[in-house]
C-alpha positions in Angstrom: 0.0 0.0 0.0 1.4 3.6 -1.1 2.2 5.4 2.0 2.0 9.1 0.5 -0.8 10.8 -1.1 -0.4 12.4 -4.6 -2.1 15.3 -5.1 -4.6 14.9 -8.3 -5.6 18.0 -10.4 -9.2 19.1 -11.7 -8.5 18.7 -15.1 -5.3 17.4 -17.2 -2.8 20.1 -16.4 0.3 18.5 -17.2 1.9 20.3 -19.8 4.0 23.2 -20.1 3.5 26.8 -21.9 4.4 27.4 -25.6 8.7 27.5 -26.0 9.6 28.0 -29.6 5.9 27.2 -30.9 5.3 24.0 -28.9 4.7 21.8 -25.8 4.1 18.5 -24.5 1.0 17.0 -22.6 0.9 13.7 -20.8 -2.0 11.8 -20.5 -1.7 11.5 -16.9 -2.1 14.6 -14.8 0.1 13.6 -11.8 3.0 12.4 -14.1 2.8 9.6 -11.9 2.9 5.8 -13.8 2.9 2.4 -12.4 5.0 -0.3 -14.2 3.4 -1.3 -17.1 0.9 1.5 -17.5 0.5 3.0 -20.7 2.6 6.2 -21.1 1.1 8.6 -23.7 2.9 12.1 -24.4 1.8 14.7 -27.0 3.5 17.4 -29.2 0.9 20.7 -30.0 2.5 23.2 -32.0 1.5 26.7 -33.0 4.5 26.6 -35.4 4.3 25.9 -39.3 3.8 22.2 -40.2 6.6 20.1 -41.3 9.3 21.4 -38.8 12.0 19.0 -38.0 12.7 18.4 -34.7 14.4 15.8 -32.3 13.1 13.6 -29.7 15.6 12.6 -27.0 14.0 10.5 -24.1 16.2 11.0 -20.8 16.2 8.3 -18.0 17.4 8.8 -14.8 19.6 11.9 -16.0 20.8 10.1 -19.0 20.0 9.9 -22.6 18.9 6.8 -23.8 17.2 7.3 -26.9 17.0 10.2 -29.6 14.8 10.3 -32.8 13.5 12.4 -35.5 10.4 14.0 -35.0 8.6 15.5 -38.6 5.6 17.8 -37.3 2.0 17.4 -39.4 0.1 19.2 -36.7 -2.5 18.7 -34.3 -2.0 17.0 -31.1 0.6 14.3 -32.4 1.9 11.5 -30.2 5.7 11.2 -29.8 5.6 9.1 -27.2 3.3 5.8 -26.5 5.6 3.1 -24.3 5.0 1.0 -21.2 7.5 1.1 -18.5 8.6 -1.8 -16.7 11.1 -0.7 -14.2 11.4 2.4 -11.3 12.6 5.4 -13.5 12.5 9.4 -13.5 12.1 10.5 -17.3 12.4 13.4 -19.1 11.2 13.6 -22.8 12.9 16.6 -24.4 11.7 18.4 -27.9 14.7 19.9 -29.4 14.5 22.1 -32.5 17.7 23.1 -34.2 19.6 21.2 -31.2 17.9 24.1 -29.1 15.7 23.1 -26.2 11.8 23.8 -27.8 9.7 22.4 -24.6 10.5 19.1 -22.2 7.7 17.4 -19.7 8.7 15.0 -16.9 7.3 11.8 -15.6 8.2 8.7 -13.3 7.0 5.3 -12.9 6.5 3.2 -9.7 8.2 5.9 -7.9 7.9 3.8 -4.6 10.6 1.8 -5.8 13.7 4.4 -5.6 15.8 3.8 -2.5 19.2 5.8 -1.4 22.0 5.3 -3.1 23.8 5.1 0.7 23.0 2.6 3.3 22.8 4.5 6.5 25.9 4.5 8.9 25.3 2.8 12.1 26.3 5.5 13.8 24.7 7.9 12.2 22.4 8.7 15.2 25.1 8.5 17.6 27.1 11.2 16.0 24.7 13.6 15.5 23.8 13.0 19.3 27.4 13.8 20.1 27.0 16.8 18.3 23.9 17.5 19.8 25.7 17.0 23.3 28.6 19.9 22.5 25.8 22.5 21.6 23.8 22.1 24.2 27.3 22.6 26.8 27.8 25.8 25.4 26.9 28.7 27.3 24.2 31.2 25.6 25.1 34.2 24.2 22.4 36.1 22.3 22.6 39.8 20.7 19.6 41.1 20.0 18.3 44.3 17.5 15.1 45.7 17.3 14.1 46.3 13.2 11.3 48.6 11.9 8.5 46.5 10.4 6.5 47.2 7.3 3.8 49.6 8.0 1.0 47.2 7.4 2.4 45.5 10.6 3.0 48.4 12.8 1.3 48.1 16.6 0.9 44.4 15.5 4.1 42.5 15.0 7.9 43.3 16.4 11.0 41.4 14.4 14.6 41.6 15.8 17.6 40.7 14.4 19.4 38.3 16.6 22.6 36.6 16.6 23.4 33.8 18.6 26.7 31.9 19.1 27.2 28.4 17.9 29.8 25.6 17.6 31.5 25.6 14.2 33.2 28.5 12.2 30.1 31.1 12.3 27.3 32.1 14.8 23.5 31.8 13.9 22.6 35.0 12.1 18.5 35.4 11.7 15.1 37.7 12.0 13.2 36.7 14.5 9.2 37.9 14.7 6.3 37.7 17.0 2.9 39.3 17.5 3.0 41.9 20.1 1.4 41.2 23.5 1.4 36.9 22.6 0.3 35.3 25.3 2.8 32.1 26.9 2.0 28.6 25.1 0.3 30.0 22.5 2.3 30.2 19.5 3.5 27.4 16.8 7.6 28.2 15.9 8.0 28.9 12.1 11.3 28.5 10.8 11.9 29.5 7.3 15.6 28.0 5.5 16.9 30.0 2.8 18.0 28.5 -0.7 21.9 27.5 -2.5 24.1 31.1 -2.9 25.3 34.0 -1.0 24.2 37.3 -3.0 21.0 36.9 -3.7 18.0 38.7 -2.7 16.8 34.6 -1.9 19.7 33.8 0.1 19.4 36.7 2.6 16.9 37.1 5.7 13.9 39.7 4.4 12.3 41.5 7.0 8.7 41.5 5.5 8.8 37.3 4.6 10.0 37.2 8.6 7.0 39.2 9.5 4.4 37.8 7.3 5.4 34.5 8.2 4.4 35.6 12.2 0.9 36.9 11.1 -0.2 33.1 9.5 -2.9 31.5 11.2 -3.4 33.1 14.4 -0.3 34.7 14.8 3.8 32.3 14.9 6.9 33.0 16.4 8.6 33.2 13.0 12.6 32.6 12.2 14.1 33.9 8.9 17.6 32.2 9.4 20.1 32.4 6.6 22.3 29.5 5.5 26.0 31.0 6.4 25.7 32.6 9.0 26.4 35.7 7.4 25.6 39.6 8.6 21.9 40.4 7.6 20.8 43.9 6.4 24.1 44.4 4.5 24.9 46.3 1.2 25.3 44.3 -2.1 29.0 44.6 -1.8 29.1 42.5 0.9 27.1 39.8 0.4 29.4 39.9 -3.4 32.6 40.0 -1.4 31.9 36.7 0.4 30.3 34.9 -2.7 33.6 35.7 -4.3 35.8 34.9 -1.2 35.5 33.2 1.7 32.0 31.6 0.2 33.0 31.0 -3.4 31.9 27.3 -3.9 31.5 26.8 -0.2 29.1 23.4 -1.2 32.1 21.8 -2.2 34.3 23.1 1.1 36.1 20.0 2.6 33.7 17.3 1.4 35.9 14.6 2.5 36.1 15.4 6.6 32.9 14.5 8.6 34.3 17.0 11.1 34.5 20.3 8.7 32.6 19.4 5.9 30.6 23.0 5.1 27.4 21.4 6.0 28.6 20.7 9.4 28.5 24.2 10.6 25.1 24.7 8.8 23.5 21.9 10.5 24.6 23.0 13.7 23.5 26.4 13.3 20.0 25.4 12.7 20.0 23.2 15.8 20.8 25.8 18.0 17.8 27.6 16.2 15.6 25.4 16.6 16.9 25.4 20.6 16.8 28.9 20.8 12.9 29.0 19.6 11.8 26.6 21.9 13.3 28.8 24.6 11.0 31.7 23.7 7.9 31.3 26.3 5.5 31.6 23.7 5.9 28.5 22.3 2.8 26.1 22.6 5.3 23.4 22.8 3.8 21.3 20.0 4.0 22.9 17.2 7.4 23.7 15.1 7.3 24.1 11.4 10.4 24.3 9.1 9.9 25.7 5.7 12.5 25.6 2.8 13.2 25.6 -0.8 16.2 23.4 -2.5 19.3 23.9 0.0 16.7 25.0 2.4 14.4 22.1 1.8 17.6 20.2 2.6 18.1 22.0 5.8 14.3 21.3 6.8 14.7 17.8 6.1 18.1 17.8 8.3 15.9 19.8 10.8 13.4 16.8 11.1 15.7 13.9 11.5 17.8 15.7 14.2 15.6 17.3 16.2 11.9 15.2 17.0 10.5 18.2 18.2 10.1 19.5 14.3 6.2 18.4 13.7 6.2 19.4 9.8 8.3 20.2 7.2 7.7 22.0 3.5 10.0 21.4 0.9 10.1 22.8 -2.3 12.4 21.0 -4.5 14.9 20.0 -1.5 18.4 19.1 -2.2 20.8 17.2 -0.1 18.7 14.2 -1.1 20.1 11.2 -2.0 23.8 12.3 -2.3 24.7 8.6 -2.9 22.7 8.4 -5.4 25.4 8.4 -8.2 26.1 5.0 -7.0 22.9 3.5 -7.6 23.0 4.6 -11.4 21.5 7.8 -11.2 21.7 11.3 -10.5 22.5 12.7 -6.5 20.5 15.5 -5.3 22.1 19.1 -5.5 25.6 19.8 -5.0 25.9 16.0 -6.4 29.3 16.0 -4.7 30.0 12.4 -6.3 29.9 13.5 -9.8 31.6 17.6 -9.2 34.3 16.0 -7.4 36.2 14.2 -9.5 39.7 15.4 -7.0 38.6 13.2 -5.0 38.2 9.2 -4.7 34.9 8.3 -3.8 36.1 6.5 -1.0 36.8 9.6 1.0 33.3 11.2 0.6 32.3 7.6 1.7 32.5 8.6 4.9 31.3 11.6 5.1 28.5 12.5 3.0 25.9 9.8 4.2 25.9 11.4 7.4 24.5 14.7 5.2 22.3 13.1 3.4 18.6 13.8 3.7 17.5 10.4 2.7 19.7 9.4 5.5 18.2 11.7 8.2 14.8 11.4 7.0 14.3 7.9 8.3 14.5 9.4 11.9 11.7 12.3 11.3 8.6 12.3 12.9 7.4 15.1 10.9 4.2 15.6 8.6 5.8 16.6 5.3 4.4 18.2 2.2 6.6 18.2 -0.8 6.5 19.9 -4.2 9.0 18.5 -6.7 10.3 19.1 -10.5 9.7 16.4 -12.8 12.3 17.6 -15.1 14.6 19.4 -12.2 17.9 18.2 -12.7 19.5 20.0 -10.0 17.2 18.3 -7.7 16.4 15.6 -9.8 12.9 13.4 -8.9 14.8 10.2 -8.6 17.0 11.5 -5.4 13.5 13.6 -3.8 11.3 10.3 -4.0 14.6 8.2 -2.6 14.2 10.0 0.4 10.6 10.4 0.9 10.2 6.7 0.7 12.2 6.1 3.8 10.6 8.8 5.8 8.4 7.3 8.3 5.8 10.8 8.6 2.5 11.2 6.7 3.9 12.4 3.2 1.4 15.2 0.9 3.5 15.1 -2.5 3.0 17.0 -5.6 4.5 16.5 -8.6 4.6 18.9 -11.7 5.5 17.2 -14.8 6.8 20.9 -16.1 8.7 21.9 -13.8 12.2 22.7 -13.5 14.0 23.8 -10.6 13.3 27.2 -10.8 9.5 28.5 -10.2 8.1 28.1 -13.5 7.3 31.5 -16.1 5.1 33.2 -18.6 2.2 30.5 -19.2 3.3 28.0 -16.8 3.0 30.3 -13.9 -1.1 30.7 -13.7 -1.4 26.9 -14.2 1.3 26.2 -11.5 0.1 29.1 -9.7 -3.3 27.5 -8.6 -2.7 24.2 -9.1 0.5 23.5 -7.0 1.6 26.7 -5.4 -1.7 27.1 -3.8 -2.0 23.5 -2.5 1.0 24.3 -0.5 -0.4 27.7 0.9 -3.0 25.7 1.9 -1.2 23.3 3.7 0.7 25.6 5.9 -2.3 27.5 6.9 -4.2 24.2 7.9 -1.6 23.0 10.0 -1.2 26.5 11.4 -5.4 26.6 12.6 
C-alpha cells in the first residue's frame, strides 16, 4: 500500500507553456505511472507544419534514446511506451539542437531507495553533536528592526545573533505578535536556498513578519544559510560569494568533522533550541519551511531534532547524495559527480551522514513536498529516494513541467493554482 498521497488535479494540467511554438501534454495529470501503465505524451505546436525536430528521451539523467520527429500538426503523439522498471524521465523536444519544450514523468516511484546505506552511527554522531551544543553557554545579541507599516502596533521582528559551535554564529530575523500570550504560539522556521548574494539567500524583514501573522499569529525565524551579517549592502554579500563563500558546497567534502554542511547543521539546531526557549511556544507545534538547499536543511531539521512536527519542501536538495552510485543522479551539489579530486572512497565517509534520505528515516514530521519532474539540480529520482524512507505522513506534488526554478510566462497561472496554492493551503491548515 502507497504510503504518501499524490495530489490529483481538476483537469489534465500537465503540460507546459508554448517555448519556440510547442509543448508536450501527458496523458496523466500527476505524471505519476505504475510499471506497465501506458505512457502517452503529446506534441501541440503553434509553429508551421513540417518542422524537424528531435526527440531525445532522458532516464534517470541520462539519454537513452533520440529520434526524428517530422511535425504534421494537431495533437501528435511522440511518445506511446510502457515502463517496466522504477525510472524518472524526461522527454525533451529539441528544435535546431535548441531546447523547444520538455515534460517529466516517473513510474512506480515507490521503488527508488538511497544510493547510501545509512551509517550505524549515524544517530550517535549527530547525538554527540547534539551533546557539544547544548554545553555551550548562551550568548544572544539582540536588534530591534522597523517593520513594514501594514504590521506596525501588531508585530515586532529583531535581528538576533546567537553563538554556535563551528566557524560562524547563527545570524537570523526573529518575529512575533505583540502582547502573545505564553503557550500559544506554533515556531515557524523558514531556510533560505543555494548562494550567497542573492535577494533569496538573505533574511527579508517583511517574509520574517508575514510568516508571524499566518494563522493566528507564529513565532517566526528567517535564518540564513551562512551565517552571514543580515541587512548588509550588495557589496558585501558579493565580497563573500567571491571569497570566503566561493563554492563553499564543495568546502572539505571529505572530513565528517569540517565538511561545510557541518556548521550549517549546527546552526539550525541551536535555532531550533533557541525558539523553543521563547515562552510563547505552545510546545507542540514547530514548522520548518524551505526551498532546495533549504528544503535540505528542513529535512536535516526533522531527523535531528523530533521536536520538528512538519516540514515544507520545495524541490529540496541534499537528497540522496549517494545516489550516483545507484546509477543515477545525487540531489544538488551532487558532490559524487563535481568532485572528481577526489576518490569516492573519501566522501564515503562523510557524505551519508549529510544526506537527507539518510536523516529522513529518523523524522517524525508531517511533510508536504513539491518536486520538478524535469529538475535536474534536484532531480525526482533523489526527492522520491528520500521520501520513501521517511516514516511521517507524506502530501507530494508532482509537476511534470517543472524545472528547478519556479516556473514562467504561461506556466506560472497553471502552477500558480494548481501546486503553489495547494501548498499555501497546507501551511495555513496546519497552522489553525
Amino acid at each position: 500500500m502507497k504510503r504518501f498521497a499524490i495530489i490529483t488535479l481538476a483537469f489534465c494540467a500537465a503540460l507546459g507553456g508554448w517555448a519556440q511554438g510547442y509543448k508536450l501534454q501527458l496523458n496523466k495529470e500527476t505524471g505519476i505511472y505504475d510499471k506497465g501503465e501506458r505512457i502517452v505524451a503529446r506534441l501541440q505546436g503553434q509553429t508551421a507544419v513540417g518542422d524537424t525536430l528531435s526527440l531525445q528521451v532522458v532516464v534517470n539523467n541520462r539519454v537513452v534514446a533520440e529520434q526524428a520527429i517530422h511535425y504534421q500538426g494537431g495533437d501528435q503523439v511522440v511518445y506511446n511506451q510502457a515502463v517496466d522498471s522504477t525510472c524518472a524521465v524526461m522527454l525533451e523536444i529539441r528544435k535546431r539542437q535548441r531546447l523547444a519544450t520538455s515534460i517529466g514523468f516517473v513510474v512506480s516511484p515507490e521503488g527508488f531507495r538511497p544510493g547510501y546505506e545509512e551509517p550505524k552511527d549515524l544517530m550517535d554522531y549527530w547525538t554527540s553533536q547534539k551533546k557539544q551544543l547544548q554545553a555551550l553557554p548562551w550568548q544572544v545579541k539582540s536588534t530591534p528592526l522597523q517593520v513594514p507599516d501594514q504590521y506596525l502596533g501588531k508585530y515586532q521582528c529583531q535581528d538576533v545573533e546567537i553563538n554556535c559551535l563551528g566557524p560562524a554564529p547563527v545570524r537570523a530575523y526573529m518575529a512575533k505578535p505583540v502582547g502573545a500570550k505564553k503557550k500559544s504560539l506554533p515556531i515557524i522556521i523558514l531556510c533560505r536556498a543555494a548562494g550567497v548574494s542573492g535577494n533569496w539567500c538573505r533574511c527579508q524583514v517583511g517574509e520574517c513578519v508575514g510568516n508571524a501573522a499566518l494563522g493566528n499569529g507564529a513565532l517566526s525565524l528567517d535564518i540564513n544559510a551562512h551565517g552571514m551579517l543580515n541587512g548588509q549592502t550588495d557589496d558585501y554579500y558579493k565580497m563573500l560569494e567571491d571569497g570566503l563563500l566561493h563554492n563553499y558546497f564543495e568546502h572539505n567534502a571529505a572530513d565528517r568533522e569540517t565538511y561545510y554542511f557541518h556548521g550549517m547543521y549546527l546552526r539550525l539546531l541551536r535555532a531550533i533550541e533557541y525558539m523553543t526557549r521563547q515562552p510563547e511556544w505552545d510546545g507542540k507545534r514547530i514548522l520548518v519551511i524551505g526551498e532546495s538547499q533549504g528544503g535540505g536543511q528542513a529535512v536535516a531539521a526533522a531527523g535531528l531534532d523530533s521536536r520538528v512536527s512538519a516540514v515544507v519542501l520545495n524541490v529540496p536538495a541534499m537528497q540522496d547524495l549517494g545516489g550516483a552510485r545507484a546509477g543515477r543522479r545525487s540531489g544538488w551539489p551532487q558532490p559524487i559527480e563535481n568532485h572528481a579530486r577526489l576518490e569516492r572512497t573519501m566522501l564515503d565517509s562523510t557524505l551519508p551522514y549529510y544526506d537527507g534520505a539518510q536523516l529522513i528515516r529518523h523524522s517524525r514530521a508531517e511533510i508536504y513536498c513539491e518536486m520538478g519532474l524535469i529538475d535536474t539540480t534536484c532531480p525526482p529520482s533523489a526527492v522520491w529516494a528520500s521520501l520513501n524512507v521517511a516514516p511521517g505522513k507524506k502530501t507530494i506534488n508532482c509537476v511534470p513541467f517543472r524545472t528547478h526554478a519556479w516556473p514562467s510566462g504561461e506556466d506560472f497561472p497553471v502552477w500558480n493554482k494548481l501546486y503553489y496554492q495547494p501548498r499555501l493551503d497546507f501551511i495555513n491548515n496546519y497552522l489553525k
